[in-house]
N, C-alpha and C positions, 0 to 999 in steps of 0.2 A: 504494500500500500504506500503512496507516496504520501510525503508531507503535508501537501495539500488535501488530500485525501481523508488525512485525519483528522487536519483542523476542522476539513468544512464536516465531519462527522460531530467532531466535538464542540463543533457551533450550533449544530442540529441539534444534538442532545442538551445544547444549554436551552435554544430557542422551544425546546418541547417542554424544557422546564420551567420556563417562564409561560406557560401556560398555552404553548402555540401548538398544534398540530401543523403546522406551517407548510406548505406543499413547496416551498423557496427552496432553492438549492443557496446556501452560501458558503461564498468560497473562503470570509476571513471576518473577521468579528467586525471589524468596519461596516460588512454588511448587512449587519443584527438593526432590527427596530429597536429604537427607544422604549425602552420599557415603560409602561403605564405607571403611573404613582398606586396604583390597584396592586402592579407585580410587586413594588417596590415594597409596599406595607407586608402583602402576605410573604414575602422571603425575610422579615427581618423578624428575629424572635427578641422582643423587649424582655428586657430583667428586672422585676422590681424588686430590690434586696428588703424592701419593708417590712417584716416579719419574717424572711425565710434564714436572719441572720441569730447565731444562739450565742447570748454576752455571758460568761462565765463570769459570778465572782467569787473570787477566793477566799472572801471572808470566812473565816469559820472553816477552812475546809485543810487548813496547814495546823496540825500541829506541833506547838514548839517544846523542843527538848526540854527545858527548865523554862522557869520564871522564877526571878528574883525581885524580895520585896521587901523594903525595910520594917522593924516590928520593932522599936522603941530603940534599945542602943543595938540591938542584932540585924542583922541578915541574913534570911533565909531562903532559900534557893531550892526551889521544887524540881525534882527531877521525877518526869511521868515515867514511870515502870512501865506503861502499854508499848513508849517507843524503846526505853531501853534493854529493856528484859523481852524475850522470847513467852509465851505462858508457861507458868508452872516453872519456870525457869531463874538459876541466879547468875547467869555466865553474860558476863558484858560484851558486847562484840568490840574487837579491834577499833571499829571506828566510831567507837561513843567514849574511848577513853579522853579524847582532846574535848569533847561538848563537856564533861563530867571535871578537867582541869580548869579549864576555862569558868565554868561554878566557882570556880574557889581563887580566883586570880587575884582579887582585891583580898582576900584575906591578909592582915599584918601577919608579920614574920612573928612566928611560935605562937600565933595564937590557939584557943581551944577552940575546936569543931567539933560538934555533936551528930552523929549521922543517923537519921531512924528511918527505919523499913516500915513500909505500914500494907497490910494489903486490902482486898475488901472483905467481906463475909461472908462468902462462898465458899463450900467446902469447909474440913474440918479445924476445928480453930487451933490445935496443937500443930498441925499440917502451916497453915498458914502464918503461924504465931516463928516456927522454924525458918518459914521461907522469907519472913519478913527480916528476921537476921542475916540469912546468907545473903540478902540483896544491898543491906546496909554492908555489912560486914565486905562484900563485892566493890561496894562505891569509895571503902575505907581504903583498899587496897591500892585500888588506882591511884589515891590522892596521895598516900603514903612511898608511891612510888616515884611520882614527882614533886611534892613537897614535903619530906622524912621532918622539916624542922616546923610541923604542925602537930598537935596534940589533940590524937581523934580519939573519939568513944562513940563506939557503935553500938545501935542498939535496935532490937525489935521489935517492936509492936502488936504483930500482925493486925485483926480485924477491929480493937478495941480504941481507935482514936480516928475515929470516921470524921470528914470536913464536907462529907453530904450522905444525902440518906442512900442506902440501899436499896431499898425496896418505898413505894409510893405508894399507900391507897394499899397494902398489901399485893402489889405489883413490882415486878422487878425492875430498877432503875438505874437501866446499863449505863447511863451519862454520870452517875453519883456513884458507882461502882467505880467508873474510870477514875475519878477524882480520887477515890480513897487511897490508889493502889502507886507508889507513889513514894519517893527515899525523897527525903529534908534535909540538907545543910544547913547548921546553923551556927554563926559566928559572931562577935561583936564588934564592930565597927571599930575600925581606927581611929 
């Protein structure tokens, strides 16, 4: 097929797609009719992104390793057990050691730090009351490994110092469970 051959083919098939059964033979697009403001509208597909666009926001939906917040001459610095701890678990992963140093950076040199485990009310309270030590006892470790001239005492909890309720209405209340579960630093300001 020669070149001409297939233009004027592939000008047929444009001309049939702009709505023409055309009996024209044409040799090169110069010889295509103007298309109608008719063609023009039905080949243009409009976008209205007015609702089909989805805004995320992140509020509420990050949460953060610790929160630290002054309590009269102390600082206390919450470290959520949901992101640091595995479940059921007192083994710190490799890269929670620097968020867990970092808690304790403003600490004066030799000062006293208090570490407590706390978890929620789930499960057995001897069980929990255990693991609430190994996780303190865990956070002591780390700190002790980078700052040896602090003076920790670790200590466990488990289910007996809740800072929201467990259960609602006799309902379980996994948002106040997470709160519970949970190791505190606490030190006295410089």
């Amino acid at each position: 097929m020669s070149a001409v051959g297939a233009i004027g083919g592939l000008t047929l098939a444009t001309v049939l797609a702009f709505g023409g059964a055309h009996p024209l033979t044409v040799d090169s697009p110069d010889d295509l009719p103007e298309p109608t403001q008719e063609m023009l509208d039905a080949s243009v597909t409009r976008w209205n992104p007015e609702g089909s666009v989805t805004q995320w926001s992140l509020d509420g939906s990050v949460d953060e390793l610790s929160k630290e917040v002054d309590e009269g001459p102390n600082t206390v610095v919450t470290l959520k057990s949901d992101i640091l701890f595995d479940f059921n678990s007192a083994t710190i992963p490799d890269t929670a050691g620097t968020a867990i140093i970092e808690a304790v950076e403003a600490a004066p040199q030799g000062a006293a730090i208090a570490i407590d485990g706390h978890t929620d009310s789930v499960g057995d309270a001897a069980a929990n009351q255990t693991l609430s030590q190994q996780r303190a006892d865990a956070v002591a470790n780390v700190i002790r490994a980078q700052r040896p001239d602090l003076q920790i005492t670790a200590t466990g909890y488990g289910a007996t110092q809740p800072v929201a309720e467990n259960t609602t209405s006799g309902e379980d209340n996994p948002e106040g469970r997470a709160q519970n579960r949970r190791v505190e630093i606490t030190y006295a300001k410089a």
